[in-house]
C-alpha positions as CSV (number, residue, x, y, z in Angstrom):
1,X,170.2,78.3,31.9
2,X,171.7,79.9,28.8
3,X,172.7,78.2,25.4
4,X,176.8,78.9,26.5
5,X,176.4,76.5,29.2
6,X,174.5,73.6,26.4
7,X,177.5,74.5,24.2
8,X,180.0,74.4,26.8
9,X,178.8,71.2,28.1
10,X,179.3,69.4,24.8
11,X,182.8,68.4,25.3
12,X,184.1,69.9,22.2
13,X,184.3,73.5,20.6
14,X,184.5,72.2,16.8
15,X,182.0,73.5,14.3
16,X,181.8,71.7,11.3
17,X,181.5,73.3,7.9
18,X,181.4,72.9,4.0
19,X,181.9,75.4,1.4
20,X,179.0,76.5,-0.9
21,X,180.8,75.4,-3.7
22,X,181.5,71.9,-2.3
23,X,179.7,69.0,-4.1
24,X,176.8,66.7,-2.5
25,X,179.0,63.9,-2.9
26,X,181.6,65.9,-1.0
27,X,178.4,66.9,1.4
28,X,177.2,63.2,1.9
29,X,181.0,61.7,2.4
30,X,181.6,64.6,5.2
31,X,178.1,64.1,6.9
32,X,179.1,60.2,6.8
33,X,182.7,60.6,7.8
34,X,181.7,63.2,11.0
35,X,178.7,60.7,12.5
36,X,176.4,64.5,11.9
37,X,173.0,65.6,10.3
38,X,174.2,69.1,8.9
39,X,176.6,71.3,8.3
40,X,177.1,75.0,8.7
41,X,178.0,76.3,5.0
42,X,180.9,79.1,4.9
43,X,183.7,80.1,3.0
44,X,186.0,80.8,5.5
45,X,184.6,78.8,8.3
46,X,183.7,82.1,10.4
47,X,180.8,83.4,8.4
48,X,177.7,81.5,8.0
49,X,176.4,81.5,4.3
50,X,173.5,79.1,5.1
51,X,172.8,75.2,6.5
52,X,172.7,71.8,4.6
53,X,171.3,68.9,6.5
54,X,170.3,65.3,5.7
55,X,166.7,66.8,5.1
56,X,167.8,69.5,2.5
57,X,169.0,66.3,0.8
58,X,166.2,64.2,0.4
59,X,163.7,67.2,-0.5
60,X,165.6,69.2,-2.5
61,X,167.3,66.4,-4.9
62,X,164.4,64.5,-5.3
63,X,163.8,63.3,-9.0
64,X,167.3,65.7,-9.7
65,X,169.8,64.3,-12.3
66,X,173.1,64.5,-11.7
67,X,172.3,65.1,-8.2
68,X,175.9,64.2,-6.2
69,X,177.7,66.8,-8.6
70,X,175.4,69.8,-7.8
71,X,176.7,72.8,-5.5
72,X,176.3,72.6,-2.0
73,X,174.9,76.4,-2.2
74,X,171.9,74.9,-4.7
75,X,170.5,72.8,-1.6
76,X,171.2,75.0,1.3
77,X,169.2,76.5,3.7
78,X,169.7,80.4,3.9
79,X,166.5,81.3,6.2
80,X,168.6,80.1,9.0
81,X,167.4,80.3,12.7
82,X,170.2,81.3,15.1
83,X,170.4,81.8,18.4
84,X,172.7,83.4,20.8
85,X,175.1,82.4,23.3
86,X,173.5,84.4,25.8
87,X,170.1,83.1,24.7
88,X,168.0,81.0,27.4
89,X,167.9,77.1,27.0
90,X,163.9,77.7,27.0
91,X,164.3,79.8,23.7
92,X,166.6,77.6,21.8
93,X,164.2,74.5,22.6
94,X,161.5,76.7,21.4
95,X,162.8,77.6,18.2
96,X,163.7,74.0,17.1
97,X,160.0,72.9,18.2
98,X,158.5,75.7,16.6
99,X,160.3,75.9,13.1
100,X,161.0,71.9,13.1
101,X,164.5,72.0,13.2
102,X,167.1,70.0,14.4
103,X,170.7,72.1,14.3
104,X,170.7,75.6,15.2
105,X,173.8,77.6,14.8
106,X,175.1,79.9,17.6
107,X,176.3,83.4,16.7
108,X,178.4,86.1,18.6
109,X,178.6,89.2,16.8
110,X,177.5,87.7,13.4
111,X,180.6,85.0,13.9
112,X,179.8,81.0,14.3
113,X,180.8,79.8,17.3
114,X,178.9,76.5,17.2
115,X,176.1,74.2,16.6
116,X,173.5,73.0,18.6
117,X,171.7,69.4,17.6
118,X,168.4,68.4,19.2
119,X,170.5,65.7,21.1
120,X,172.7,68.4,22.4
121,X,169.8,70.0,23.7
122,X,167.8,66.4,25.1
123,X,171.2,65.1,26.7
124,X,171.8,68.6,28.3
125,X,168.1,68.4,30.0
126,X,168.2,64.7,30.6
127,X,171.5,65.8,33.0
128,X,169.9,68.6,34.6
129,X,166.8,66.3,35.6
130,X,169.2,63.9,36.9
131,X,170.6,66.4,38.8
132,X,167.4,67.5,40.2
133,X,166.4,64.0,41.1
134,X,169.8,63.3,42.9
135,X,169.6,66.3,45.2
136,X,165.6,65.5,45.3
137,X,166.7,62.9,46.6
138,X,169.3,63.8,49.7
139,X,167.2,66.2,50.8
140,X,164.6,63.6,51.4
141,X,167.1,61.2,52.8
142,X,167.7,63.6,55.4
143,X,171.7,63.8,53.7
């Protein structure tokens, strides 16, 4: 199983983005208004700058003054762990259990082409065990 068939599965192709320059109000009124824990930061929605998610929020602005009017690039992320589309499931799950992270962004040839959430990646393996079960069980029904 490869992370093009987790992203494919998803239902929808949109990847949501701010731009570094975008306030945290702005930041906190889009994570509110999408239902989403982090977005991918870019200028021009093709490029990946860095990520800001609900987490960069509470650690980085902390005890800050004037907190909703900072930048969006002050908060960010910009060690961000990527995977590819032709990456196996098995090495996405790994990288978001092993770094303790919850969106990964998926690159083809250094462009975004989508974001994969933790419950992207439990719902995709939930299916796939029901799948298992359900032929499981045919085969022992004798169908």
């Amino acid at each position: 199983m490869r992370v093009n068939e987790v992203l494919s599965s998803k239902g929808s192709d949109a990847v949501y983005t701010i731009a570094p320059d975008a306030t945290v109000r702005e930041l906190m009124d889009r994570l509110a208004e999408l239902n989403v824990g982090a977005l991918v930061v870019s200028a021009d929605g093709d490029q990946m700058l860095g990520i800001v998610s609900e987490r960069d929020i509470v650690r980085k602005l902390r005890g800050a003054e004037n907190a909703r009017d900072m930048a969006v690039a002050d908060i960010m992320t910009t060690d961000v762990r990527t995977c590819s589309p032709d990456d196996s499931f098995g090495s996405l799950m790994a990288i978001m259990t092993e770094h303790r992270i919850r969106h990964v962004p998926v690159l083809q040839d250094g462009r975004l082409i989508g974001v994969l959430s933790i419950g992207d990646a439990v719902k995709h393996r939930m299916e796939q065990l029901e799948f298992e079960r359900d032929q499981l069980s045919s085969y022992v029904a004798g169908g």
